[in-house]
N, C-alpha and C positions, 0 to 999 in steps of 0.2 A: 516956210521960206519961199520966196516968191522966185520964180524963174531965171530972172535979173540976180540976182543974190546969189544963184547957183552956179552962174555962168561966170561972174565975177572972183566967185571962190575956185572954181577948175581952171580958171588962169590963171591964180597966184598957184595954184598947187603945182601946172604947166609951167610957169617960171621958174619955180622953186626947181624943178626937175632937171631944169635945162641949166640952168648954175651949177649944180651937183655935177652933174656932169662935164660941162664945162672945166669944172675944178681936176676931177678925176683925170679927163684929156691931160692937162696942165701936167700932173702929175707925173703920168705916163712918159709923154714926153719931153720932161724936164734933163734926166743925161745925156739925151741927142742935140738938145739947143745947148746945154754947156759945153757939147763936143763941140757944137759948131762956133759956138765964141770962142774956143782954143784957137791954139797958131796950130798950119797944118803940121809941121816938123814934130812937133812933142807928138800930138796924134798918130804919127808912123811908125816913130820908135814904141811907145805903146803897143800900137797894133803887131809891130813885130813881134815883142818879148811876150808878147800874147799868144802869138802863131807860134812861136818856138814852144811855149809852154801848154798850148793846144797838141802841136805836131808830138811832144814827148808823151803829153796824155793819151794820143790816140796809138803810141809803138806801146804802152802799157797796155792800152785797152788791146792791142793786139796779141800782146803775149798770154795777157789773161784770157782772150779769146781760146786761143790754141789752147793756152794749160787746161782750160775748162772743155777745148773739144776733144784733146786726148783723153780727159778725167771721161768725159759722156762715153767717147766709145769705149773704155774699160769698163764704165758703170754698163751701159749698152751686154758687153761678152756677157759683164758678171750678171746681168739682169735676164739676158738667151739663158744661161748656164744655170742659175737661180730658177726661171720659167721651166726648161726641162727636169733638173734634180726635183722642183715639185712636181711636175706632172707624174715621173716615175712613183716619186712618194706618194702621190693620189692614186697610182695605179697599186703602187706596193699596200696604200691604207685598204683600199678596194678589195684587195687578195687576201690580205690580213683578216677583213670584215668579213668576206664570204666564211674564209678557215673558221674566223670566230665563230659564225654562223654553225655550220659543219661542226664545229667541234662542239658548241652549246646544244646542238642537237644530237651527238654521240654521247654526249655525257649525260645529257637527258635518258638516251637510248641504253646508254651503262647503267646511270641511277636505278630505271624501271627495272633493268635483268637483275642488277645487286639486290634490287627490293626482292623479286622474286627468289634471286636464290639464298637469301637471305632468310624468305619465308621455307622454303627449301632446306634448309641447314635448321631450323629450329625444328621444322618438322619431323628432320632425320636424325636429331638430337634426343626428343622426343621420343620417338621411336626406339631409337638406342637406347634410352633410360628405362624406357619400359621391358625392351629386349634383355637387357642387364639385369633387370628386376625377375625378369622369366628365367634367367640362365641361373643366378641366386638362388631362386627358389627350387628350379631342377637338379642344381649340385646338391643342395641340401637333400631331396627328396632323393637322389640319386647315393650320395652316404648315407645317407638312412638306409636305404634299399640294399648297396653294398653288405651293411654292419650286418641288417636282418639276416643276408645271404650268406654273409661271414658266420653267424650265428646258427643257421638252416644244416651250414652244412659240418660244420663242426661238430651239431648236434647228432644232425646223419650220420656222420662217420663215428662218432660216437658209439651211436644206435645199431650201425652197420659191426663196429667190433662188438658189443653186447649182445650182440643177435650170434656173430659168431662165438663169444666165449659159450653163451648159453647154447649153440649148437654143438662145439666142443664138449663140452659138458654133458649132452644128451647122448653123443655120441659114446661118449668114456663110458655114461651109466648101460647102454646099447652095450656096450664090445661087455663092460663086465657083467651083466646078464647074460651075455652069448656064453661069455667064458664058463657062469656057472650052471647054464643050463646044457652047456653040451662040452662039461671039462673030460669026461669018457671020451670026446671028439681030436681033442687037439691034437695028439699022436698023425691022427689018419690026416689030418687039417693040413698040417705042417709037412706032412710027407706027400701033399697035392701041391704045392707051395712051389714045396724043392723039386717036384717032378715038372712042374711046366716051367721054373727055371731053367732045369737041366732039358727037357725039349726043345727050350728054344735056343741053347746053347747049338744043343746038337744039331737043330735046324741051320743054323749059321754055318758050322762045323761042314755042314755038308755042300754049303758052295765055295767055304773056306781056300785059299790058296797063301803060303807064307810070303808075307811083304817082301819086296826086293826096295833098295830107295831109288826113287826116278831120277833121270839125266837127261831126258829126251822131250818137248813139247809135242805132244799129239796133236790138240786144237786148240786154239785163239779164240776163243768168244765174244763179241759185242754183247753182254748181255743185256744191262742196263743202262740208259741214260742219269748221269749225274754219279756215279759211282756204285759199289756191292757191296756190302758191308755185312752181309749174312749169306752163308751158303753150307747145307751137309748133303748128304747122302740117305736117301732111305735102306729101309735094313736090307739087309742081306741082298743088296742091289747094285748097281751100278749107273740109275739114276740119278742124278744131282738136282737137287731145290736151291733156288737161289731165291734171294730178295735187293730191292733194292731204295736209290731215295725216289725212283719215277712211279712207288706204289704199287708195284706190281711183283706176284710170286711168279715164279718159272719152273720149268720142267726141264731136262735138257736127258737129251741120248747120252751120254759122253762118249759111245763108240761109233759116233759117226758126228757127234758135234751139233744133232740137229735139235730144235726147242721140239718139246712134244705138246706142251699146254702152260696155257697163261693163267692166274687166277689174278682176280680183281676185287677190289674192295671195300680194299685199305686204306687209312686217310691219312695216314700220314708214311714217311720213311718205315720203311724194317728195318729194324736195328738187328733181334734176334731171331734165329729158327729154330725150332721142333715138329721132329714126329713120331707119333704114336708107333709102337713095334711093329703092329698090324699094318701098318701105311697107309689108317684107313683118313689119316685125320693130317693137316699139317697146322702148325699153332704161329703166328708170328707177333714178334713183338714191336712193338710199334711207336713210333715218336709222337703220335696223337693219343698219349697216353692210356692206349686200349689196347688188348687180345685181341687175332682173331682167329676165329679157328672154322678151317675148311672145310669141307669134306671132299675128300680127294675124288671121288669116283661119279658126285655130279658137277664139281666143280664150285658150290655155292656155299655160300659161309655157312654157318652152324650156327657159331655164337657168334655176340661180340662182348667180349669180357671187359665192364667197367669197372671203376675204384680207387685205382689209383690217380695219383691226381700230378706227375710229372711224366715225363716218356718214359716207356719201359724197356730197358737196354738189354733183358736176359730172359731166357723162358728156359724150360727143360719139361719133358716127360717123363714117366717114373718107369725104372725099367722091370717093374713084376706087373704094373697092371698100366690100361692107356685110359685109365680113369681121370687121374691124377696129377697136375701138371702146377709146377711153381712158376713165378714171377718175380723180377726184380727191376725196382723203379728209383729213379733220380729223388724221391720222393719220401726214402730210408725206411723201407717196406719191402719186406717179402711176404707176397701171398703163395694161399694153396687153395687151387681152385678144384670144384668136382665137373669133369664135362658133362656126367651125366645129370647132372641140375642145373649147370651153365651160370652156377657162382660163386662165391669164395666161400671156403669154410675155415678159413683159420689164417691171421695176419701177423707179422713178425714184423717188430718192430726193435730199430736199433741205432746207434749214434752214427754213425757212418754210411754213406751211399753205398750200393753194392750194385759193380762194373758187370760181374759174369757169376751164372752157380748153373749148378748140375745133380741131378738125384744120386745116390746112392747106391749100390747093387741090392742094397736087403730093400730098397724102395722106402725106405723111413728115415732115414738119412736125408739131409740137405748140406752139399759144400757150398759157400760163397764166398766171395775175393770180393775185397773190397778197397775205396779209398785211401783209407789209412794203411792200406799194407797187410792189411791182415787177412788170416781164411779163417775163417769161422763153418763149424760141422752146430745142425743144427736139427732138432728132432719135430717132424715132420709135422707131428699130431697134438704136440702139444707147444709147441714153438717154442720150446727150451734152449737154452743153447748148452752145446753138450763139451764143445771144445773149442780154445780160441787160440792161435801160434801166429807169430809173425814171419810172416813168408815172403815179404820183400818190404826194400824202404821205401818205396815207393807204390802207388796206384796198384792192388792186381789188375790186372786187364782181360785175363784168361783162365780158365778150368777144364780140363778137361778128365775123364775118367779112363781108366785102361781097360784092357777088355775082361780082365783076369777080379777087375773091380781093388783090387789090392794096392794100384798107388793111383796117386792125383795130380798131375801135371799142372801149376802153375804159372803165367808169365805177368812179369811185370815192366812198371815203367823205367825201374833200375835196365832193365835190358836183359833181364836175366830168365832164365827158366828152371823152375826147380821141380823134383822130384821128390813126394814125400809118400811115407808108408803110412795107409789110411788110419792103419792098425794104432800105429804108435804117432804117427805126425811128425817123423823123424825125416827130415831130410835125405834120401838114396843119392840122389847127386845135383849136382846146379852144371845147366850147360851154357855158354858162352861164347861170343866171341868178338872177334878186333871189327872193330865199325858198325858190329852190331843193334842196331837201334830201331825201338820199338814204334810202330807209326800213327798210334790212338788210343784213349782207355777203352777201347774195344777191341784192341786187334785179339787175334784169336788162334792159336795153335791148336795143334793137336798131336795123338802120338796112334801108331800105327797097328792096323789090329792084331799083327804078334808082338806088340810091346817091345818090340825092338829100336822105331825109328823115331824122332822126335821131325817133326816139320813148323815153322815159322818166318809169316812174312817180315819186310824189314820197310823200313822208311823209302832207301835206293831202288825199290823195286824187286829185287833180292830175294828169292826163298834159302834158306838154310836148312838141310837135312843132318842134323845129329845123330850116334850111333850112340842108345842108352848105354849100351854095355862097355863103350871105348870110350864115350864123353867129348869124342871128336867129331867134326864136320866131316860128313862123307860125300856129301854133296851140294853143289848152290847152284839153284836155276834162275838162271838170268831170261827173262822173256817180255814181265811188266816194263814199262814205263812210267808208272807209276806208285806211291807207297802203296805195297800188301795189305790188306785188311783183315783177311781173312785165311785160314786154311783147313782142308776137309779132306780125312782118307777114307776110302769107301773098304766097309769091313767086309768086302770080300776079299782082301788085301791092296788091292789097284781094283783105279788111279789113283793117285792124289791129286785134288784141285786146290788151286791159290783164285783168288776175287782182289782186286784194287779199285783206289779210288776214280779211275776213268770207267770204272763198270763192267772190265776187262775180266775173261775170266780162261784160265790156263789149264789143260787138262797134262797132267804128266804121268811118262809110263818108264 
């Protein structure tokens, strides 16, 4: 296309442009020229009802203004109010998220310890099962060892009575070889027998003075701590031996009150005392199921006589020889011991426990009082029983011998005290009286050494002096505070001593 052609085509296009628009103008301004070919009258009215319905459009747009600016500054509070409740909640998330934090790390810190003690707990589970496993197997090994021990010693005491039968026995074939090798002897034997009886009769005789019954407390004694439960007189003396539960034997002046000497031991309570005629020996009986026997002059034990296998609440000496000495245990045994070999030689065995017993004057003799009531005499050497009578309905508690050996003073738990003829076992009298009550199966009377007085403690504190021959109370000393245990007359006729359970101990003249 040539230049000419180009210039002649951008003019018509330039034309074309300018009519279009041209048109447009036209357009634009076509309701203002018909306004203007109106009459000006209809034009005003118009314009008015225009302006009036302008004027009401814009008190609308004003009201909706307001409505809309109260609506913003409510939205405005609620939008402040909405701003701060989140910022708190961003602060409260913030707080929440640390705690979370904190607490994911405590539980962390818990999980690790639970792991641990958790390892902890099976370990000591563990340990326990095997523990339990060891304890099983030591109970087992330990009833085993029981049963064997049960067995050992059953067999022992067994062993221990066939050693004694068979020492019995050796002894019988001994005495009847004595007898037939020196029967020309026994006349001369037997008149040595009765002659150191009757010397030591008379030895007595000669510091002898006849009882009077007491009224009067001379001394008060502290002797022992925890109570006295055992206390005599050695012979033909006016020393008193006491025992008690603090283990300890005692010596006491009783004419001035003072302790002479302590002996020591013992392991358990004294229950019983004895001592040999000679005074050389004191024998006690003891709740650690053993004898022991002293020697008085250096003060240190001798023996200590095992066997019995519960406490032994009774001993005695034999009054021909201080060889010879019985025992009685919770245990339903009475032995007979030799001090001069330091062990039993012969065991009595019987259905009932036996509380208290005493030798004999012939010294082969044995009395004991027992639970069920009864006194049973019983022969020394071969453990027979020779006589059995019912001597109270209750517990004996007591035995005691007369000096004459002819009767046997019993007391029991009935309350009662009886007098029997050794001879025959016949009751001489029962002494009694109103409130009289007994305070132990050990309490222990006695009767005085001209056979005249009965003395016994009482539960109240209480001693009672009976007159054999009147069967009446002649005297009650009142001095304890506590139940009597015990009572001891010294066979040179006076004092009489009473022992209770404060460890109290009362001398009376």
């Amino acid at each position: 296309m040539s230049k000419e052609e180009a210039a002649r085509e951008a003019i018509k296009q330039a034309l074309r442009a300018l009519r279009k628009r041209h048109l447009l103008e036209e357009a634009a301004h076509a309701p203002a020229l018909a306004a203007l070919s109106r009459p000006f009258v209809s034009q005003g009215l118009e314009w008015k009802e225009k302006a009036e319905s302008l004027e009401a459009e814009l008190q609308q747009c004003y009201k909706a203004q307001s409505r809309l600016a109260e609506q913003l500054g409510s939205e405005v509070a609620e939008t402040r109010s909405l701003k701060a409740s989140l910022q708190e909640k961003e602060q409260a998330i913030e707080s929440l998220e640390r705690e979370l934090t904190e607490t994911r790390e405590e539980c962390l810190k818990l999980r690790a310890e639970l792991d641990e003690k958790t390892r902890v707990v099976d370990l000591v589970l563990s340990e326990n099962s095997e523990i339990k496993r060891q304890l099983e197997e030591m109970t087992l090994i330990a009833k085993k060892a029981e049963a064997e021990n049960k067995t050992l010693i059953d067999r022992w005491m067994l062993q221990k009575m066939q050693d004694a039968e068979r020492l019995n026995e050796a002894n019988a074939l001994y005495e009847d070889m004595m007898e037939r090798l020196k029967a020309n002897g026994l006349e001369s034997l037997a008149r040595q027998q009765v002659d150191g009886v009757v010397r030591r009769c008379e030895e007595g005789a000669e510091y002898f003075s006849e009882s009077t019954f007491p009224s009067n407390c001379k001394n008060r004694i502290h002797a022992h701590e925890g109570g006295c439960a055992a206390i005599l007189f050695e012979c033909n003396s006016s020393r008193l031996i006491t025992g008690g539960q603090d283990r300890t034997i005692k010596m006491w002046d009783t004419n001035t009150g003072s302790l002479a000497r302590t002996l020591h031991g013992c392991l358990g309570s004294v229950l019983d005392l004895a001592v040999t005629h000679d005074n050389r020996s004191i024998i006690a009986a003891s709740s650690s199921n053993n004898l022991y026997v002293w020697d008085v002059n250096s003060g240190r034990i001798r023996h200590t006589l095992t066997g019995h296998m519960e406490k032994v609440c009774a001993v005695d000496v034999s009054k021909i020889s201080s060889r010879h000495v019985v025992s009685a245990a919770y245990d339903r045994t009475i032995k007979v011991w030799d001090l001069q070999k330091g062990y039993c030689i012969n065991t009595i065995i019987f259905p009932s426990n036996c509380n208290t017993l005493c030798f004999g004057m012939d010294g082969h003799t044995i009395c004991s009082g027992h639970v069920d009531g009864n006194l049973r005499l019983w022969d020394f050497q071969t453990g027979k029983l020779i006589h059995e009578v019912a001597a109270h309905s209750l517990s004996v508690t007591s035995i005691s011998l007369s000096r004459n050996g002819n009767m046997v003073l019993t007391s029991g738990r009935d309350n009662l005290h009886n007098l029997f003829d050794i001879r025959t076992l016949e009751v001489c009298s029962t002494l009694r009286a109103s409130g009289n009550r007994v305070a132990s199966n050990w309490s222990r009377s006695c009767i005085s050494p001209d056979d005249n007085y009965v003395a016994a403690g009482l539960a109240d504190g209480a001693v009672h002096v009976w007159s054999i021959s009147k069967g009446d109370i002649v005297s009650t000393l009142k001095e304890h505070t506590s139940s009597v245990l015990c009572c001891s007359w010294s066979s040179l006729g006076k004092p009489l001593c009473s022992a209770d359970k404060s460890g109290i101990i009362c001398t009376w003249t």
